[in-house]
Structure formats: C-alpha cells, structure tokens
C-alpha positions as CSV (number, residue, x, y, z in Angstrom):
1,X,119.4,131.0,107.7
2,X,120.0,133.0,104.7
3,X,118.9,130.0,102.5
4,X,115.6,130.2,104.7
5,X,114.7,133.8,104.2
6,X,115.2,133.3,100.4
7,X,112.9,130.4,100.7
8,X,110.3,131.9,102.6
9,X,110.0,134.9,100.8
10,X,109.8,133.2,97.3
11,X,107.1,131.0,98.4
12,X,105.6,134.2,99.6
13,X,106.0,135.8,96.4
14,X,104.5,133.4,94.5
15,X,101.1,132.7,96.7
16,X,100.2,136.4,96.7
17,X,98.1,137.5,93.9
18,X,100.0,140.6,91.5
19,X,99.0,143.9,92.0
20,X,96.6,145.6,88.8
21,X,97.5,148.3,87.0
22,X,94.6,150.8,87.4
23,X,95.6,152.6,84.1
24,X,95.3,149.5,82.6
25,X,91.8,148.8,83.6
26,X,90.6,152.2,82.7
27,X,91.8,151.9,79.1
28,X,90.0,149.0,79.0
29,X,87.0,149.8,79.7
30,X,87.1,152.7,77.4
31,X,87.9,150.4,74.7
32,X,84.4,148.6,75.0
33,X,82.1,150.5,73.0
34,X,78.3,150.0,73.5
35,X,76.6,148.6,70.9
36,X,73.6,150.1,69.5
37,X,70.8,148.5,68.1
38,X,70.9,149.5,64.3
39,X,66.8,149.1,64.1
40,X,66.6,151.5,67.1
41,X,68.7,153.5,65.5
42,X,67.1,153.7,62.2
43,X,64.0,154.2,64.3
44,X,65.4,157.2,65.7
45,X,66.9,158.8,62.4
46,X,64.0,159.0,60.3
47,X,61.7,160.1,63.8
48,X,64.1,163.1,64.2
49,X,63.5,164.1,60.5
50,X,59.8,163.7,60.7
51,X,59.9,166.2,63.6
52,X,61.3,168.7,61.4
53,X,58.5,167.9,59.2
54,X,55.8,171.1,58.5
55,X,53.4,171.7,60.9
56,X,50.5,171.2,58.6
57,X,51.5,167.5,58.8
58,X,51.2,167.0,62.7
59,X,54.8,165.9,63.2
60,X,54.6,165.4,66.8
61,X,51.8,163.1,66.5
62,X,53.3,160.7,63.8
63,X,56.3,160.8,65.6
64,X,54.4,159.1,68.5
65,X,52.5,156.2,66.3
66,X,56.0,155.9,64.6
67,X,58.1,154.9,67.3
68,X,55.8,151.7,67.7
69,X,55.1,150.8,63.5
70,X,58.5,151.4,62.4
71,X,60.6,148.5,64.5
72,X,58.0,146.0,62.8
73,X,58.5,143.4,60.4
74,X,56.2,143.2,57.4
75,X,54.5,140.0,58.9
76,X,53.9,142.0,62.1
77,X,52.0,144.9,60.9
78,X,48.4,145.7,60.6
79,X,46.3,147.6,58.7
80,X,47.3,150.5,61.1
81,X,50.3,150.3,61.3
82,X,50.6,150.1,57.2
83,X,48.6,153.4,57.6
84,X,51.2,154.8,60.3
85,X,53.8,154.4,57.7
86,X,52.2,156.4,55.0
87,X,52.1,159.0,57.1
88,X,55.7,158.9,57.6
89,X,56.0,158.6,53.6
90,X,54.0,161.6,53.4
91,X,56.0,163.7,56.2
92,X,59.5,162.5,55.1
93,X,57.8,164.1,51.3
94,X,57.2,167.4,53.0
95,X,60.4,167.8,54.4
96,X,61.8,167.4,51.1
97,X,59.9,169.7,49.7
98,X,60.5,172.4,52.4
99,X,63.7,171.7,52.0
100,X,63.9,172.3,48.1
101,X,62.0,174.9,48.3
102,X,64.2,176.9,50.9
103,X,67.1,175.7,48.6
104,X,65.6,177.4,45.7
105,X,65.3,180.6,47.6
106,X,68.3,180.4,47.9
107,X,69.8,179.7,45.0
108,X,67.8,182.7,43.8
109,X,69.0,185.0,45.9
110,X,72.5,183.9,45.1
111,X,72.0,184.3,41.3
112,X,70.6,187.5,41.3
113,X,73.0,189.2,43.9
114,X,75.0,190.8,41.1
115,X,71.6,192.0,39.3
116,X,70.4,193.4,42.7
117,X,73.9,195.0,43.9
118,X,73.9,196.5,40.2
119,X,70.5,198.5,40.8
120,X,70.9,199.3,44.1
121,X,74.6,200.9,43.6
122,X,72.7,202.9,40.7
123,X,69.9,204.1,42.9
124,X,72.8,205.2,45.5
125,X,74.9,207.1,43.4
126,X,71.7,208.9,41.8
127,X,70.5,209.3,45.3
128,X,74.2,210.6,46.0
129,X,74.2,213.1,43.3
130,X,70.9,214.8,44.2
131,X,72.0,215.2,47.8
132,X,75.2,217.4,46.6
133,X,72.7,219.4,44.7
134,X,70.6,219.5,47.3
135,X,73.7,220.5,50.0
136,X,74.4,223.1,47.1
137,X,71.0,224.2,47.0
138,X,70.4,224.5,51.0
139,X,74.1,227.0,51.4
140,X,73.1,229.1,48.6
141,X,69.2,229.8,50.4
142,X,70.6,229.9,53.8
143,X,73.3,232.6,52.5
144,X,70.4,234.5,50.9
145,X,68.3,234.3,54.3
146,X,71.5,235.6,55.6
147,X,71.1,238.4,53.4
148,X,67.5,238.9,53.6
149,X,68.0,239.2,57.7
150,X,70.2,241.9,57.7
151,X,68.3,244.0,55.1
152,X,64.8,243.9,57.2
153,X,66.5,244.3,60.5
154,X,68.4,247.3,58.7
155,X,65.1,248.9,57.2
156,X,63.3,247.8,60.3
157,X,65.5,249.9,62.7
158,X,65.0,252.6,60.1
159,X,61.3,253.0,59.9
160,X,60.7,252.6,63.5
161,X,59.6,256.1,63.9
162,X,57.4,255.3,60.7
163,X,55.3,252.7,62.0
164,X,54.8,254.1,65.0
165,X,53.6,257.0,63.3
166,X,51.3,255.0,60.7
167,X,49.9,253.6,63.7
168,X,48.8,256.7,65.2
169,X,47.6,258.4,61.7
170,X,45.4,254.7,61.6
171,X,44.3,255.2,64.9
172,X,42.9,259.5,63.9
173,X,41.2,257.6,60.7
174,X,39.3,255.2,62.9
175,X,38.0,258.1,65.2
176,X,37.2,260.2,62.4
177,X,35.4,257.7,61.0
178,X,33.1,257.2,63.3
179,X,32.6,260.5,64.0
180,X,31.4,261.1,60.7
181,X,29.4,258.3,61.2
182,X,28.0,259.6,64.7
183,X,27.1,262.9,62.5
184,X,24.8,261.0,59.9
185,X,23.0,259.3,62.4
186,X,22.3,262.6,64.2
187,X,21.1,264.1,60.8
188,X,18.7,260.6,60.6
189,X,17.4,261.7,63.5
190,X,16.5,265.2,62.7
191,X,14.4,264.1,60.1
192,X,12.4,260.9,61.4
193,X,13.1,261.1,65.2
194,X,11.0,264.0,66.9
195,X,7.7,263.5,65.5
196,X,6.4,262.1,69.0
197,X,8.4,263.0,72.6
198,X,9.0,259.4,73.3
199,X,12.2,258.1,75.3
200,X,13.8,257.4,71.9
201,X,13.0,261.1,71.0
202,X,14.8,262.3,73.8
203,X,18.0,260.7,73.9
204,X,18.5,261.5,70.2
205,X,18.1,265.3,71.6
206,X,20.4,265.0,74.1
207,X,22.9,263.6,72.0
208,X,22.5,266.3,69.2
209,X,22.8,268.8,71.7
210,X,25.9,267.4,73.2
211,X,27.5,267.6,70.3
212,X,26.8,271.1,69.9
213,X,28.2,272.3,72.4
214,X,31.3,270.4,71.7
215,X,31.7,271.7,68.1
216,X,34.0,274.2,67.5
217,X,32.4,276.2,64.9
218,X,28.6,276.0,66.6
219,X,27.3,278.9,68.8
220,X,26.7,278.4,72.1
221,X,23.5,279.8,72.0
222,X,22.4,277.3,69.6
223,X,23.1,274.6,72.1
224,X,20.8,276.1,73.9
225,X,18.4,276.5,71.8
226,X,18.8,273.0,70.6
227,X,17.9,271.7,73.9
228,X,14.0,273.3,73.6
229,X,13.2,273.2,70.1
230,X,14.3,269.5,69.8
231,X,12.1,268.7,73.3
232,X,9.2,269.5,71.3
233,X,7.0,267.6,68.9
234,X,7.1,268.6,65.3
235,X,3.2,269.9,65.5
236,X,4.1,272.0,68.6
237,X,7.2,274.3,67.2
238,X,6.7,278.2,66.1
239,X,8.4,279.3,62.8
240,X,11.3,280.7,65.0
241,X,11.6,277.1,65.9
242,X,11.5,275.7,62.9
243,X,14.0,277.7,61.5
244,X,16.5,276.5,64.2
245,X,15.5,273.2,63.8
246,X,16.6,273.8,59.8
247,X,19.4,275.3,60.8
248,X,20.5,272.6,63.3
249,X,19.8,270.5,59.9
250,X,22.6,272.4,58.4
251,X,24.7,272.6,60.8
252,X,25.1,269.1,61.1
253,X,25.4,269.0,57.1
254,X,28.5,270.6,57.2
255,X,29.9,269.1,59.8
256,X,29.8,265.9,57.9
257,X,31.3,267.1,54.7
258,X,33.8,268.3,56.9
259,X,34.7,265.0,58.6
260,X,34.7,263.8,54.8
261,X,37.0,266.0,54.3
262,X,39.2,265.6,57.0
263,X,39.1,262.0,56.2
264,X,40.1,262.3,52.9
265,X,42.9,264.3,54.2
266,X,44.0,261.4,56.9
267,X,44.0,258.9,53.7
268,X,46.7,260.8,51.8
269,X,48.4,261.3,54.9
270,X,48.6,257.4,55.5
271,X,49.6,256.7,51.9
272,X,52.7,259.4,51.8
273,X,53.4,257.8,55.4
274,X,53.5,254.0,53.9
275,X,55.4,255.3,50.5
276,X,57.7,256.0,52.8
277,X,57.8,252.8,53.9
278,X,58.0,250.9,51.4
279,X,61.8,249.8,51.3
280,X,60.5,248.2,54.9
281,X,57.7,246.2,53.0
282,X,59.9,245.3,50.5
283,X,62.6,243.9,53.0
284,X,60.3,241.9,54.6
285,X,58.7,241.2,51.8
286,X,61.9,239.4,50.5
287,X,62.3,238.5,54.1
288,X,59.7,235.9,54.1
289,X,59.9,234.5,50.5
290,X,63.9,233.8,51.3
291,X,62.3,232.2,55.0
292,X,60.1,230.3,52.7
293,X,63.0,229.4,50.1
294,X,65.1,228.1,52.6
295,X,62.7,226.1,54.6
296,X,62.0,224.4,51.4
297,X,65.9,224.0,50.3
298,X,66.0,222.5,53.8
299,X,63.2,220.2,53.6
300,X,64.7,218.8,50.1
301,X,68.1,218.2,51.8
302,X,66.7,216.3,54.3
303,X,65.0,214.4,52.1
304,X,67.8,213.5,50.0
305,X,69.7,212.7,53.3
306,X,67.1,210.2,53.6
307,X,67.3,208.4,50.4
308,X,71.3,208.2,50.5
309,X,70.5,206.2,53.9
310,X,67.9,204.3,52.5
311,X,70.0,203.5,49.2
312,X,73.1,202.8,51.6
313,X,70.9,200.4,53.7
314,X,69.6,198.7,51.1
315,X,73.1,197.6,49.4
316,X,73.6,196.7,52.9
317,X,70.8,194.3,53.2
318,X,71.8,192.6,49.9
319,X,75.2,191.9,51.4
320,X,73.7,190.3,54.4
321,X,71.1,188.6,52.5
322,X,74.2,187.4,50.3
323,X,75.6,186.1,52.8
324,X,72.8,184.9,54.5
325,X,72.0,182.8,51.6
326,X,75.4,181.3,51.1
327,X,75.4,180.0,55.2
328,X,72.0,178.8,54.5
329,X,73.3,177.2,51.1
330,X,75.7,174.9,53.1
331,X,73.2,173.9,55.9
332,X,70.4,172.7,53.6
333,X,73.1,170.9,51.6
334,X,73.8,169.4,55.0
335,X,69.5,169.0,55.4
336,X,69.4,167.2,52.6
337,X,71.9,164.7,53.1
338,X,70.3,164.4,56.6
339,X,66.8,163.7,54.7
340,X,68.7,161.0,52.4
341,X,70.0,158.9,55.3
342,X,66.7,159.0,57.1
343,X,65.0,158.7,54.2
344,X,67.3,155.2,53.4
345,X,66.5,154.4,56.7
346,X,63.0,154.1,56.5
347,X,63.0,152.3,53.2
348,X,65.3,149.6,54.9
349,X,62.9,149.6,58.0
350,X,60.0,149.2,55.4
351,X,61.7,146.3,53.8
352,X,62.1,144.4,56.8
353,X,60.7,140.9,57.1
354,X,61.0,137.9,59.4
355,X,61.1,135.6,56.4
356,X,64.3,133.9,55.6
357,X,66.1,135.5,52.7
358,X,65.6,133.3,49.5
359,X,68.2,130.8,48.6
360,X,70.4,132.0,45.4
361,X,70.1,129.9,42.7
362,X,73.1,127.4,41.9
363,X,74.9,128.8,39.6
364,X,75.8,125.9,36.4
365,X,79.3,125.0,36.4
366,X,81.7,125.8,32.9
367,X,81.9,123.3,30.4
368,X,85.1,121.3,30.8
369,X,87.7,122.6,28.5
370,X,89.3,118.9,26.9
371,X,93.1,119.3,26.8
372,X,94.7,118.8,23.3
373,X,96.2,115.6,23.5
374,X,100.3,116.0,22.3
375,X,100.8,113.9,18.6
376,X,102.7,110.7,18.6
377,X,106.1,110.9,17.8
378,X,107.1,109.3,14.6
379,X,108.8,106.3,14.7
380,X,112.4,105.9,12.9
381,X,113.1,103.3,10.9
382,X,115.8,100.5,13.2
383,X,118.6,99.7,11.1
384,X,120.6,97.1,11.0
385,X,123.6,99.0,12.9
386,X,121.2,100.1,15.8
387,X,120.3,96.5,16.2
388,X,123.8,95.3,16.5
C-alpha cells in the first residue's frame, strides 16, 4: 500500500503542470521596453521646437504640413513638400535667433550687474544722506512751530479785549462815514434840488428836515422852519426865506466839517488801538511763516522718504533681475542644446533616401614585404681525419 500511495502521487506530480510565479511575470513584462520608431521620433523633436518658434513665423501651421513632409524620403517628396521643409529651415532659424538674442540679454544684464549695483548703492546713500538732513530739517521747524504756537495763543489771550475793541472803534468809523456822507448829499441838494416841487424835491426836504431835528446843535425851530421854506420853489421864497434856506446851507456846512473831524479823531483812535496790538500781529505774523516753514520742511521729508524707497527698490530690482538672469542663463543653455538635437534631427530627416548606400571602394592590399633569405653557411674544408 505504501509503495502505491508513493506511486500514485509521483505520477500525479509529474502530470500536473507547475504553478508560475506572479512576481516573476511582472518583472518581465517590465523588462520589455516599447520600441519607438526613431523617424517618428525625430519627427516629433524638431515639431516641438518649431512650436516654440516666433509667432511671426506661423508655428502652428508648419507644424501641421510638417508632420506629413518630414517622415519622407528624398525620392518621395514633391515640390511641396521641398517647400514645407524650408519653412521648417526658416522656423528652426528663428528660434535660434530668439534664443541668442534672449541669451545676449542675458549675458548683458549679468555683465553689468556690478556697474548697475555700483550707481544704484550711490544714488541710495546720496538719497540717504539728504533724508537725515531733511529729518534734521523737519524737528528743528516743527520745534519752532512749537514755539510760534504758544507765542500767538499767549498774545492772543492778551489782546482779546483789544480786538474786540478795534472792532467796535471800526464799526463808529463806518457810521461816521456815511454820515458825513449823508450830510454832503443833503448840501447837493440844497443847491440843485428845489428849483421845481417835484416828488424828488420833496423827499430831499423831508430828509434834510429829519435831520434837523435830530442834530444836536440845530434849533428846533429851524426844523420847523425847514419844513416850509424847503416845500417851496426857489422863485416863490421871501428874503426871510431865503435867509433860512442860507442858513440851513450852513448849517449843514458845519455839520460836515464836524463829522470830518470826528473822523479824523476815530482814525487816531484805531491806530493807537492797533499799536497796541502789534506784539499780536507780530505773533501771528511769525505764526504763519513758521506754519509755512514747516509745511515745507515736511513736504521735503516726505520727499526724501520717497527717494530712499525708490533708491532701496531699485537695488532691489537689480538683485532680482540678477538673479533672474542667471536662472534664465541655465534654461536657454538647456534651449539651445534642445535646438541642436532638433536641429540634428532634421538635417538627418533631410538626408534620408530610399537609395541604397553606395558601396565603399575596395581598399588595395599592402605590397608583400619579401623575407631576407638567411646566408649559406660556409662550408669547412673535410680533412683527412674527419674522413676516417
């Protein structure tokens, strides 16, 4: 029995098929590598660098043409397609050219980084210094403004009473003015007014006569006389008449030198009250230069202010331009190699042909070199010993 089960289970062993290894399988598939046509991928190389081409040179469309000219053989190519090909030429060109051209941008900016940091680190610290002057400048006005402050609200409290007084002296020269003025219209009247009792004629009376009876120094019978004599045209009044008419003329005469008087009078008045005032003018005076100075002071600091930012942004933008330029350095370096594969590319796709490549020419075997053939030996003489 035991020799049966052995049996049996070797024959069993051997008819069933061994189990794979699923790792196994796996790593070999990743081992196969797919092969890539090297035409379709020259194809490709020197389409993605005619993308990048300028836009003046209608990349996208070339591209398009391209994909079907460049897999051809000379002896398959027409006319258009030779003209398709140019146009790749002439893109592929551009690109160069873009790409030296950024290049020497670059390198520019490189090379003149120390020039540029030079004259912006000079424009800073000039910048620099005039802002301390200018911060100098600005404490010493807004100290003196300080100053100025205190004086004219000190001289202001003072002459208070002053102005107010000023004010009202102002105000008795105005009235007086005009009273004096009132007069000498009256006195024009007088004389041109009454020849005809007209409604003109009659409010001049009536004014003249209300101011006589407000006048101090008339009598009141005058007023009253006033009122009749001036009703009258000048044809119509009796010598008693006329002579009050005169002497209303006369009155009013002195009434005016008077108020000339009295005027006079108010004007000394107002000049003795602003002499006394004057240490108030003065204060504000100085009040609103000093205003003046240090709005200026302050305008100039801000202006410096301004420049040390500018100054400080610009060395910063030559740092970042630096740097800038040096990352940009190493990606057109990698641009260009980019453009020199695809550009190898299309010369091998160019050079394509169907024709088989010439036979070489035999090449002439070397002369035979003779051997040098050894000298004889020389033969000894036999003698008779040796032939014994």
């Amino acid at each position: 029995k035991g020799f049966l089960r052995r049996h049996t289970s070797a024959r069993r062993s051997l008819s069933m098929p061994a189990k794979r290894n699923a790792s196994s399988s796996a790593a070999s598939k990743a081992k196969v590598r797919k092969v890539v046509d090297p035409v379709v991928a020259a194809v490709e190389e020197v389409c993605k660098m005619v993308e990048k081409a300028p836009a003046t040179m209608s990349p996208n469309l070339v591209v398009l043409t391209a994909r079907k000219a460049l897999p051809l053989v000379k002896e398959d190519r027409t006319w258009m397609h030779s003209q398709v090909l140019d146009w790749v030429r002439q893109a592929l060109a551009a690109r160069k050219a873009a790409i030296e051209a950024e290049q020497k941008e670059v390198q520019g900016t490189i090379a003149d980084v120390d020039l540029k940091r030079a004259a912006a680190a000079k424009v800073m610290e000039s910048a620099k210094a005039v802002l301390e002057t200018k911060t100098a400048a600005n404490t010493a006005a807004t100290e003196v403004l300080s100053t100025a402050t205190a004086k004219a609200k000190e001289e202001a409290s003072k002459v208070k009473p002053i102005v107010k007084q000023k004010n009202a002296a102002d105000t008795d020269l105005k009235n007086m003015e005009e009273h004096l003025a009132n007069i000498r219209s009256m006195k024009e009247s007088l004389a041109t007014a009454f020849h005809e009792c007209d409604k003109n004629s009659k409010q001049a009376a009536d004014k003249i006569v209300s101011f006589l009876k407000k006048a101090p120094a008339a009598d009141a019978s005058l007023s009253v006389s006033a009122a009749g004599v001036l009703a009258k045209k000048a044809a119509d009044l009796s010598q008693f008449e006329v002579m009050t008419r005169d002497y209303i003329g006369k009155f009013l005469d002195s009434s005016a030198a008077q108020a000339e008087k009295d005027i006079s009078e108010q004007k000394t008045k107002i000049a003795t009250i602003c002499e006394s005032m004057a240490d108030n003018v003065s204060a504000q005076k100085a009040l609103e230069e000093t205003t003046a100075a240090s709005e200026k002071a302050k305008g100039e600091l801000k202006d410096a202010q301004t420049a040390v930012r500018e100054s400080t942004d610009k060395c910063d933008q030559i740092e970042r331009d630096f740097i800038s330029a040096e990352a940009n350095r190493e990606v057109l370096v990698f641009d260009m190699e980019m453009f020199n594969a695809a550009n190898a590319a299309f010369d091998t796709l160019l050079a394509r042909s169907s024709a088989p490549p010439p036979e070489p020419e035999p090449v002439a075997a070397p002369p035979a070199v003779l051997a040098a053939t050894p000298a004889a030996e020389a033969s000894l003489p036999v003698s008779a010993t040796d032939v014994i």
